[in-house]
C-alpha angles and dihedrals in degrees: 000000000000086000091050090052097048095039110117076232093069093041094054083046091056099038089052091054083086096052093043093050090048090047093040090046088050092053107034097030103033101143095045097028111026144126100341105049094037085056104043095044089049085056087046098057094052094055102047085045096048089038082050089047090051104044081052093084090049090048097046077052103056096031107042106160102034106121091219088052085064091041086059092041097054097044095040090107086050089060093036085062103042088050085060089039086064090040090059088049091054091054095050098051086053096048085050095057093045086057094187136060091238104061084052098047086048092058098036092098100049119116097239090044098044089052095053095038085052090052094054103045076055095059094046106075084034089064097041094053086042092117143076096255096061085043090051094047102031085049108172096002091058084078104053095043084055087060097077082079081092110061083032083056090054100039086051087054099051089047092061093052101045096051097040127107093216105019090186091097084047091052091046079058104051091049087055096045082040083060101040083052098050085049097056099048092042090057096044089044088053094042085053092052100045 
């Protein structure tokens, strides 16, 4: 049972409920759930998971030897993934309810939608190099191309708050992403001094 609870299929399992609840609650639910909610918890889901995936460095760094610490550490690209996984639901909801090529062109070059659509073309090439074969073959150049996860981040975050009705929950969540951040660059600037 312990292997079963620490397998990556169980977490994949558990990291896809989400998904399944949005997607069951659309279809069997459309008048009192629908695309809104569908749309904006889908959004939701990307950015705890990526916020999750990137308070995962500062927390191997404060916590070294937790054993959950490693756990997260080892599964960050799992929830990295996951986090794009939601993203690309979130487009394609949208790109369901807009039905036709042309609603979508005319709103490409929005603010709140070319941030999003930004994000997005960021994410892309992250989540196809999220396993060991394009680590083992980009090598050093798999790092810096991951870390592309930061202006996406930003971008992600900018999109929130420029399509959102009430931007002030985006904005809680940029001051937590902002923390997490300085929390982050503080520990790996004192790591570097000492």
């Amino acid at each position: 049972m312990q292997a079963i609870l620490k397998s990556r299929s169980f977490l994949w399992l558990v990291l896809a409920l989400p998904g399944a609840w949005i997607l069951g609650q659309w279809a069997l639910t459309p008048r009192t759930y629908g695309f809104g909610h569908a749309i904006g918890d889908t959004g939701d889901w990307a950015a705890w998971l990526l916020m999750v995936t990137l308070a995962v460095t500062p927390i191997r760094l404060l916590f070294r030897k937790a054993g959950w610490a490693i756990w997260l550490m080892r599964r960050r690209r799992d929830l990295g993934v996951a986090s794009f996984a939601y993203a690309a639901l979130h487009t394609v909801i949208y790109l369901w309810n807009k039905t036709a090529l042309q609603p979508v062109l005319d709103e490409a070059t929005k603010p709140d939608m070319l941030t999003g659509w930004l994000a997005l073309a960021l994410f892309i090439p992250l989540a196809i190099t999220s396993n060991d074969k394009s680590v083992r073959a980009l090598k050093r150049s798999w790092k810096k191309l991951h870390r592309l996860v930061y202006p996406a981040a930003v971008l992600m975050f900018v999109h929130w708050v420029l399509a959102s009705f009430d931007p002030t929950t985006a904005w809680i969540h940029i001051g937590i992403m902002a923390a997490i951040e300085i929390v982050r660059i503080a520990l790996q600037l004192r790591q570097r001094v000492t």
